[in-house]
C-alpha positions in Angstrom: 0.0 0.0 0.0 1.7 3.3 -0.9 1.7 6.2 1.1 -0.4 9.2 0.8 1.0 12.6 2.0 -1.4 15.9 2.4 0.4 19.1 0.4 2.0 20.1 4.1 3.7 17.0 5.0 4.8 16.7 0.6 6.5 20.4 1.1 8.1 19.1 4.6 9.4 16.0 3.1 10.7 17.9 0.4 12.1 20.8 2.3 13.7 18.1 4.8 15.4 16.3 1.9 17.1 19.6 0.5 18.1 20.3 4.1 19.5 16.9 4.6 21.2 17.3 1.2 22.6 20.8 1.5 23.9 20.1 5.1 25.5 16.6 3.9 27.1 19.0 0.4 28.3 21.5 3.1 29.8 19.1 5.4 31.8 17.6 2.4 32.7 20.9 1.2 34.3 21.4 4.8 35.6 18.4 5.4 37.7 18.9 1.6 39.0 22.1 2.4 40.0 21.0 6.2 41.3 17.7 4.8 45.0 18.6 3.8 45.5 20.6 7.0 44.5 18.0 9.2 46.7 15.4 7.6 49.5 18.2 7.4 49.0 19.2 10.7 48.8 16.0 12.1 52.1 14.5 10.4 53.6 17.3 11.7 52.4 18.3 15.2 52.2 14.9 16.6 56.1 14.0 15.8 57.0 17.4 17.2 54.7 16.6 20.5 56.5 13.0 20.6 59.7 14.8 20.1 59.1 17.8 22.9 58.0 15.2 25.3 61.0 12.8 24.8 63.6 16.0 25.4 61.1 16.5 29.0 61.7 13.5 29.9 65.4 12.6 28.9 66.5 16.1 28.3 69.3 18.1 30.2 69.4 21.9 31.3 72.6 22.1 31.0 74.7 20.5 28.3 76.9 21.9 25.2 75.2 21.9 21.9 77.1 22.5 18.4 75.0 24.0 15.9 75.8 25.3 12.6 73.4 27.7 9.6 74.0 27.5 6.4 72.0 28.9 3.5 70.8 32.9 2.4 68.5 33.6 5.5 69.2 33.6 8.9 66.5 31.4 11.5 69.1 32.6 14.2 70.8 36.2 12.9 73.5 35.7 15.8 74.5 32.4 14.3 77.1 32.8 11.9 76.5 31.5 8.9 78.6 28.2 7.7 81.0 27.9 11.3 80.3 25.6 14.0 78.9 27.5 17.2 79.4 25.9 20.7 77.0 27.2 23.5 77.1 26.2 26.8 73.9 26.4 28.3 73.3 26.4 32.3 70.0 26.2 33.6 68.5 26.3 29.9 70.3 29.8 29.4 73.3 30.1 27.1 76.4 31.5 29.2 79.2 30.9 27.0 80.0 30.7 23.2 82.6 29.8 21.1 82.8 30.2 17.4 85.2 27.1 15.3 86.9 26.8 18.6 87.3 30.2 19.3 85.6 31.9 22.5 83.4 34.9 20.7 82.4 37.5 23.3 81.4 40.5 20.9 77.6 39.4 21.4 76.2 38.8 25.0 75.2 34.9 25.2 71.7 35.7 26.1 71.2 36.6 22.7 71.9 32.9 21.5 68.4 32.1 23.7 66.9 30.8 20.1 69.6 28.2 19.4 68.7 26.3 22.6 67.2 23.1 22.6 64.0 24.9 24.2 64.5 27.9 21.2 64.6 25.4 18.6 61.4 23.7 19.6 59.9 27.2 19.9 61.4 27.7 16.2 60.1 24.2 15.1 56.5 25.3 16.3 56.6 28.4 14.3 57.7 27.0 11.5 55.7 23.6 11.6 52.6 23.8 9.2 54.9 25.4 6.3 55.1 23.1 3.7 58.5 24.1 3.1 60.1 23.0 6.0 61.6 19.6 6.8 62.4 18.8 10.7 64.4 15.7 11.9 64.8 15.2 15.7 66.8 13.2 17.5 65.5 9.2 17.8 66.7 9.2 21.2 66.3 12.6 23.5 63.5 14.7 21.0 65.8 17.3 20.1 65.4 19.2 17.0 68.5 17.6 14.7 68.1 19.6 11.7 65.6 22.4 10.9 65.7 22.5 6.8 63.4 24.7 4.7 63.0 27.7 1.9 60.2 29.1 4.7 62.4 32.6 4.4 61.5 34.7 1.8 65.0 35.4 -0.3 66.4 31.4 0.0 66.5 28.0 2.2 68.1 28.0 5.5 69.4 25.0 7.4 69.8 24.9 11.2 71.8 21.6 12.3 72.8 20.2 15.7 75.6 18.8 15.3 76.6 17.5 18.8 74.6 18.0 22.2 76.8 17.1 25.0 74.9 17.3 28.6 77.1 18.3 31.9 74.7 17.0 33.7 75.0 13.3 35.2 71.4 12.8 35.3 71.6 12.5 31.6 70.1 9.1 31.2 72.0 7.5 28.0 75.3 8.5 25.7 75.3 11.9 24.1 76.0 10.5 20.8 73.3 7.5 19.6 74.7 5.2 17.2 72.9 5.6 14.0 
């Protein structure tokens, strides 16, 4: 037996299936445009949380960390560009640095604050939903390894840790993983 519908419930049926259909075409039409940064975002936030969680936990306040810049922008204008720069960093705050070797006391450390472990993270954050930019941390303690990218208007810029010594004994493993 086939169902009869009065003129009301035929215009309520019909209005509820254009709503149904134009709320289901505006979901989709959200859901495509949120798509890529959701995926982006996601296979970049959550190995930057895993990473920032590992240095918590494993991390040091005070260790040595070799970094060097390379490239036509500066991340870190007090980094000189192509040399290796030592900090020593106390209490998460740089106190000494050393250029090649060399003990370089024309800038005050705290100046250097950005090429701490803590300043790369807050780099890496800042950086992290650019599609130009490629971060590597370190398998073992989280720390940002290499910060890689063109995000700079005017060329690419690398950012590498080379070595990160802690000074602290509480350091739970060796400084230098095997690869």
């Amino acid at each position: 037996m086939s169902e009869t519908y009065t003129p009301v419930a035929l215009r309520r049926e019909v209005h509820e299936r254009a709503h149904r259909r134009s709320s289901l075409l505006l979901f989709a039409l959200v859901g495509l445009c949120l798509f890529p940064c959701v995926c982006c975002g996601a296979t970049r936030v959550i190995p930057y949380f895993v990473a920032k969680a590992m240095w918590t936990l494993h991390g040091a306040n005070d260790y040595n960390i070799t970094l060097t810049q390379s490239g036509y922008a500066n991340l870190n204008p007090y980094l000189m560009p192509n040399t290796d720069t030592i900090l020593e960093v106390r209490d998460g705050q740089v106190v000494t640095v050393s250029v090649d070797g060399t003990p370089f006391t024309m800038i005050a450390p705290s100046k250097y604050g950005d090429s701490t472990v803590d300043g790369l993270f807050s780099t890496t954050w800042h950086v992290l939903f650019s599609p130009f930019v490629e971060v590597k941390y370190n398998p073992i303690y989280g720390y940002p390894e290499n910060i890689a990218g063109g995000f700079i208007e005017g060329g690419g810029v690398s950012v590498k840790t080379i070595q990160l010594r802690p000074t602290t004994p509480s350091f739970p493993l060796s400084s230098t993983p095997s690869p």
